[in-house]
C-alpha positions in Angstrom: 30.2 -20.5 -10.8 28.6 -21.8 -7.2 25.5 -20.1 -6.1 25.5 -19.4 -1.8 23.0 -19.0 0.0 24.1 -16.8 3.1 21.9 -16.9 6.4 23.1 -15.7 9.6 22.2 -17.4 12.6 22.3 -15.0 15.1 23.1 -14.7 18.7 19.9 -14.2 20.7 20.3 -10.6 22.9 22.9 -8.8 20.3 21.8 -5.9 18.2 21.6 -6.6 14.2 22.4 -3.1 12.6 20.1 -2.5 9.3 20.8 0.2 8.3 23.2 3.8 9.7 22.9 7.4 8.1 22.9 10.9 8.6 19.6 11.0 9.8 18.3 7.4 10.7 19.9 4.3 12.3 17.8 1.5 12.6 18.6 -2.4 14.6 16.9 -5.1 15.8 17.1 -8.0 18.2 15.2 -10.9 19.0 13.2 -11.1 21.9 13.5 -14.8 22.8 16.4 -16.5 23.8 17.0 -19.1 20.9 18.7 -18.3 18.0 17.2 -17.3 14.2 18.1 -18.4 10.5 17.1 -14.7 9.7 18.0 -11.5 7.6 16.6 -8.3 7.1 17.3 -5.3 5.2 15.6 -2.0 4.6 16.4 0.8 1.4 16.3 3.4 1.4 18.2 4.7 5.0 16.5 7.7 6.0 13.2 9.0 6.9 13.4 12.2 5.0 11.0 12.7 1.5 10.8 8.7 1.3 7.2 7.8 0.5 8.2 3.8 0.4 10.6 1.7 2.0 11.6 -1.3 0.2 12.3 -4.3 2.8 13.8 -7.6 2.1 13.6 -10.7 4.1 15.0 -14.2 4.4 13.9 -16.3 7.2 13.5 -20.0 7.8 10.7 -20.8 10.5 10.8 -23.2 12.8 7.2 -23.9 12.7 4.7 -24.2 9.7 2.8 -20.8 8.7 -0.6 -21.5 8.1 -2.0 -18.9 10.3 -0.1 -15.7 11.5 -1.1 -12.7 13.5 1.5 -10.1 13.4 1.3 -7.8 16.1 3.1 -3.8 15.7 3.8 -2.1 19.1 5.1 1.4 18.6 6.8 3.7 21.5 8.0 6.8 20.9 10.6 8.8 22.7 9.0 6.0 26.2 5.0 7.0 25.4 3.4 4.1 23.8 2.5 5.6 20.4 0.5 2.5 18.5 -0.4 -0.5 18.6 -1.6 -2.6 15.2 -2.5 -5.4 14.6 -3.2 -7.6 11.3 -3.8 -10.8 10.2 -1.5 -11.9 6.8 -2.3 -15.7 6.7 -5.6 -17.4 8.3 -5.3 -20.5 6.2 -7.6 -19.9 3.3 -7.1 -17.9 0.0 -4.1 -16.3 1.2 -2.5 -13.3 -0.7 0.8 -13.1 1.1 3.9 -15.4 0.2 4.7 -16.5 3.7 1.8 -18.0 3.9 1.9 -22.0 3.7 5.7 -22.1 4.4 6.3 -24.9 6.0 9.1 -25.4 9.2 12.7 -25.5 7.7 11.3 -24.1 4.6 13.5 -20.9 3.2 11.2 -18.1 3.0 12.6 -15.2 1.0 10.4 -12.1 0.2 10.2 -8.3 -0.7 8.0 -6.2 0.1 7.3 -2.2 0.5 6.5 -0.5 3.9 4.1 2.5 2.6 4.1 3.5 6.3 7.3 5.9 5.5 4.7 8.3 4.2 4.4 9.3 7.9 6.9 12.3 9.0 8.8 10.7 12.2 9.7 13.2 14.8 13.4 13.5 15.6 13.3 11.2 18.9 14.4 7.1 19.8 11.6 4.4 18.7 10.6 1.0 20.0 9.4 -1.5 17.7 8.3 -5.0 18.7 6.6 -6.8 16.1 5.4 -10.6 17.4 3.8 -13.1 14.7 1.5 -15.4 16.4 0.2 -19.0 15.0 -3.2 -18.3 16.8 -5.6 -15.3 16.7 -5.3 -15.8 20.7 -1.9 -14.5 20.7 -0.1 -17.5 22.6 2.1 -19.3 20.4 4.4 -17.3 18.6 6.7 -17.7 15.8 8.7 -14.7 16.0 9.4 -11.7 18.1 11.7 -8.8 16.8 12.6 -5.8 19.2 13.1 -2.8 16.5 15.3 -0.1 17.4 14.8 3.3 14.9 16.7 6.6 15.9 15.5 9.5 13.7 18.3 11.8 14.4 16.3 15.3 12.5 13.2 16.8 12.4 11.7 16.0 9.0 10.5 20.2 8.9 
């Protein structure tokens, strides 16, 4: 039997569907122009009386990760709902696994989003999450523009 490894390199500008249901759809794109060895997946697909996401990704940088800033900015329904910011590697005692990856490394991780505890309002959100190299915030490794349509109230 042969093992594959499957990465899609994808088209800067077109939507990646994660996931589609009766109550959620959820895509992303990138928000740069070049294109990304990159996957991501998210289980369960819906918002309603899920207290933890499970997410998988599989991504090869193109620079090394030795620091990285990753910046949340939420909008919902066009309002500007949060932003968050948090700091996963700064280059000493590390807990995350993306963490010392080097460029052209394959990273591949799982990990849970707790944040699903949160009861989303039936409306359209905007996710970009940017991972910076620098606590300035000027050289970034990745941008992804989130799409997340909650189609129900969760009452």
């Amino acid at each position: 039997m042969f093992g594959f490894l499957f990465f899609i390199l994808f088209t800067p500008g077109v939507s990646e569907v994660i996931c589609t249901s009766s109550d959620l759809e959820m895509s992303y794109t990138f928000c740069d122009f070049t294109a990304h060895a990159f996957m991501f997946n998210l289980t369960p697909c819906s918002t309603m009386n899920i207290s933890v996401w499970k997410a998988a990704l599989t991504w090869i940088p193109r620079n090394d990760i030795h620091f990285l800033k990753i910046v949340f900015d939420v909008w919902y329904d066009g309002a500007k709902a949060l932003l968050w910011k948090e700091l996963l590697c700064s280059g000493a005692d590390d807990e995350y696994s993306v963490c010392g990856t080097l460029k052209g490394e394959t990273l591949v991780s799982t990990f849970d989003i707790k944040g699903s505890r949160i009861k989303f309002p039936k409306g359209n959100y905007s996710i970009v999450v940017q991972g910076f190299s620098d606590d300035s915030e000027n050289n970034m490794l990745l941008c992804l523009n989130f799409t997340m349509i909650v189609k129900q109230d969760p009452f």
